[in-house]
ROTORPA-633798 format. One record per residue (C-alpha): residue number from 1; x, y, z. Coordinates in pm, 1 decimal, always signed. Layout:
BEGIN
[NUM,[X,Y,Z]]
...
This chain:
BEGIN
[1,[-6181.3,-3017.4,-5336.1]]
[2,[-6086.3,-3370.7,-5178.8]]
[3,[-5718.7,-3325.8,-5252.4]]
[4,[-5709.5,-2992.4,-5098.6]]
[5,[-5886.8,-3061.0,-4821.1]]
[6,[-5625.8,-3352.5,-4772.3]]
[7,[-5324.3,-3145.9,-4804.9]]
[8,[-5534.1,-2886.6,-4547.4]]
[9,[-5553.8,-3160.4,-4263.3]]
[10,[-5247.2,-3329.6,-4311.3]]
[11,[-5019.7,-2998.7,-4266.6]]
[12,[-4865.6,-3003.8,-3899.2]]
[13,[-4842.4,-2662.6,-3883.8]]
[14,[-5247.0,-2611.0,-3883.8]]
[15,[-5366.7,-2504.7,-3556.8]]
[16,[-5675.0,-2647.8,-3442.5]]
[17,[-5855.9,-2324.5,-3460.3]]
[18,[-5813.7,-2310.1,-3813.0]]
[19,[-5934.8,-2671.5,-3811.6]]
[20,[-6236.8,-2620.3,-3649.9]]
[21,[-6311.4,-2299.5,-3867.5]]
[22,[-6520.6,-2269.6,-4124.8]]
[23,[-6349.7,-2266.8,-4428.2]]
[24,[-6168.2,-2634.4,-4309.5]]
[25,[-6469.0,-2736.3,-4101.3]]
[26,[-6737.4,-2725.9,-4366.2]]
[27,[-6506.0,-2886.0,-4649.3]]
[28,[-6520.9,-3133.4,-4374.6]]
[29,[-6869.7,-3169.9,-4319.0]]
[30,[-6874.9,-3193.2,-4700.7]]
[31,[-6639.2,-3449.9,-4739.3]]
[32,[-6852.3,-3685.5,-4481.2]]
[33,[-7195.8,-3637.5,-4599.9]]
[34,[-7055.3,-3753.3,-4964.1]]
[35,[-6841.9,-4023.1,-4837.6]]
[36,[-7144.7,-4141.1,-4670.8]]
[37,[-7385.2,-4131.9,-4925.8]]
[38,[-7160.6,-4346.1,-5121.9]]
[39,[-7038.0,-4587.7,-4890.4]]
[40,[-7413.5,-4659.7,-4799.6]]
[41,[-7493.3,-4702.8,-5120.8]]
[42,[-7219.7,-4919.5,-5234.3]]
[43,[-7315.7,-5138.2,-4945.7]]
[44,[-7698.4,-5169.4,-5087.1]]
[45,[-7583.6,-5235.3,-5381.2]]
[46,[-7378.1,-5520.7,-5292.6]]
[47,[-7655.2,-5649.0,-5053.1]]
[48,[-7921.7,-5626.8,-5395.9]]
[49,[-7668.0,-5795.3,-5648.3]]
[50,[-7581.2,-6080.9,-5342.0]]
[51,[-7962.3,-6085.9,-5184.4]]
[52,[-8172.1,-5870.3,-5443.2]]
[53,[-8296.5,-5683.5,-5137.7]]
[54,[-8184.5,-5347.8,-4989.5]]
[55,[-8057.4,-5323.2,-4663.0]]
[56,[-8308.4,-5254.5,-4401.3]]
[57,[-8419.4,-4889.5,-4277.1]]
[58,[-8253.4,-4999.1,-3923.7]]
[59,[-7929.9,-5124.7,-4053.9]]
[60,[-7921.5,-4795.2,-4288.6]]
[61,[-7927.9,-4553.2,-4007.6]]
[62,[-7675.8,-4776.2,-3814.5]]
[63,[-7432.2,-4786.0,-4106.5]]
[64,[-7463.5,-4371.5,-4198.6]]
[65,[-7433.9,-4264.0,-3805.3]]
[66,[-7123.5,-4528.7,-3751.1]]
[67,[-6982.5,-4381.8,-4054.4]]
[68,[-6984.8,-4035.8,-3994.0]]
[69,[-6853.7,-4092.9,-3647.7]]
[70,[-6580.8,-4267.2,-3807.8]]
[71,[-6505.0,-4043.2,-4082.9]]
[72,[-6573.7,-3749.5,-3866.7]]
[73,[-6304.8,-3867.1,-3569.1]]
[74,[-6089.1,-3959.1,-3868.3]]
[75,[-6024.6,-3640.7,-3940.1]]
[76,[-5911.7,-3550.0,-3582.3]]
[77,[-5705.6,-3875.7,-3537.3]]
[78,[-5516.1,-3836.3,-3842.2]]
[79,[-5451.2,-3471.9,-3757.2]]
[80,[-5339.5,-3583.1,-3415.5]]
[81,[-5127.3,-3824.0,-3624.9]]
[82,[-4944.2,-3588.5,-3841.9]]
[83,[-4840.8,-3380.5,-3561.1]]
[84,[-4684.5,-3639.8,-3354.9]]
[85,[-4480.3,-3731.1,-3661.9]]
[86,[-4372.6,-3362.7,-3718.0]]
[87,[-4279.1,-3389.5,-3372.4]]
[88,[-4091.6,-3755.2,-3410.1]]
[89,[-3889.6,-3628.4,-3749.4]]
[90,[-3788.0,-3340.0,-3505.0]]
[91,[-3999.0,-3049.0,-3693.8]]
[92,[-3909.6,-3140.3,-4023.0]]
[93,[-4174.5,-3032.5,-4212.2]]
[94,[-4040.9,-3223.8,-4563.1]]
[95,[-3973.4,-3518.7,-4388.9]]
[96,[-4340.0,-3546.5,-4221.5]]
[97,[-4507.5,-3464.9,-4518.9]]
[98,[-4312.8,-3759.1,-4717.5]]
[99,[-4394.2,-4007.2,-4432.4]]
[100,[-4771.5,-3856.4,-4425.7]]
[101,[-4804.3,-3918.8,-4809.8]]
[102,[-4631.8,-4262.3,-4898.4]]
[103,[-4849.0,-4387.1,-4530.7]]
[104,[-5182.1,-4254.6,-4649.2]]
[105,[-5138.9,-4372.3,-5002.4]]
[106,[-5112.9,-4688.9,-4903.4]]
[107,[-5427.2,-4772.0,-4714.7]]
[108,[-5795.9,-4715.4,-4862.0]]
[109,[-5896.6,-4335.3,-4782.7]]
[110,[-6200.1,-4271.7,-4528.0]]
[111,[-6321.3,-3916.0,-4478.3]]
């Protein structure tokens, strides 16, 4: 489901209607509430095995609302992204894709 919504949002061609529909939009939504559920839990874990205490109630609800806004704008930015560079390799749709895959693969995925 990941993988397609990747190739979905990383397709210069998609018109932000589409985007913001809801076949793309709720794969979205998906895609955020689990990335957030296991982000914040990978941080409590760390904070048990380093403090043997979970992170705080406060600190919890900072770190899930700063993540969805970040994985949430992610989604838009990168989007943004892809069509600039389908615009830069003069609408070549091969050639965007290429740069889009071998730039995303190399950084850690979020959203």
């Amino acid at each position: 489901m990941f993988t397609k919504l990747f190739l979905e949002t990383t397709n210069p061609n998609l018109s932000w209607k589409t985007f913001f529909g809801l076949n793309i939009f709720s794969m979205i939504i998906v895609s955020v509430v689990f990335h957030t559920i296991l982000y914040t839990s990978f941080c409590n874990i760390v904070s048990y095995i380093f403090y043997e205490k979970m992170l705080s109630k406060n600190i919890n609800i900072r770190l899930i609302i700063t993540l969805i806004f970040i994985m949430f704008f992610g989604y838009i930015g990168r989007l943004l992204h892809v069509k600039e560079a389908y615009k830069d390799f003069n609408y070549d749709h091969h050639k965007t894709q290429t740069y889009v895959q071998a730039h995303y693969n190399s950084w850690v995925f979020i959203g």
